[in-house]
C-alpha positions in Angstrom: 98.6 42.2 144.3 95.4 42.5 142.9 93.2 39.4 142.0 89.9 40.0 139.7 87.7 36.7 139.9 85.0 37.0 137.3 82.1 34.3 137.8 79.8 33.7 135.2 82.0 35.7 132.7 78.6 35.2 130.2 77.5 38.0 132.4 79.7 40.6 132.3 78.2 43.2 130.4 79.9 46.8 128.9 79.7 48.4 132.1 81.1 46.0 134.0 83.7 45.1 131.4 84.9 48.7 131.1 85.4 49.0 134.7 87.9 46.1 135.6 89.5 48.1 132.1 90.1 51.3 134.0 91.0 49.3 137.2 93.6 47.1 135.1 94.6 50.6 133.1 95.3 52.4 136.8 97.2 49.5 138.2 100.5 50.1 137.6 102.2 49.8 141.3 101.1 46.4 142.0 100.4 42.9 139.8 97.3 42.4 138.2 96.3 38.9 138.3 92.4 37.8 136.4 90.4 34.2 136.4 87.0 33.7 134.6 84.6 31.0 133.8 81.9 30.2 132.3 77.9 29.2 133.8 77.5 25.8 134.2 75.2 26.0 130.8 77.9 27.5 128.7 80.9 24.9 129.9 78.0 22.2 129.1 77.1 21.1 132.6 73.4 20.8 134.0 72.0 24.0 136.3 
């Protein structure tokens, strides 16, 4: 199993982004499981 954990998701640029997409693309032999939030600033909470 594979487990992506994206902190910050606000972050994630192209780059970034098109990499966990060829990761989850090549994948295929195992599941694929992804969680992602948001800065505190973004979800409304104080730094």
């Amino acid at each position: 199993m594979l487990l992506v954990i994206a902190d910050d998701v606000t972050w994630l640029d192209k780059a970034d982004a098109a990499v966990v997409g060829f990761v989850a693309r090549r994948v295929t032999d195992a599941s694929m499981s992804s969680t992602t939030s948001p800065d505190g600033a973004a979800a409304g909470k104080p730094r």
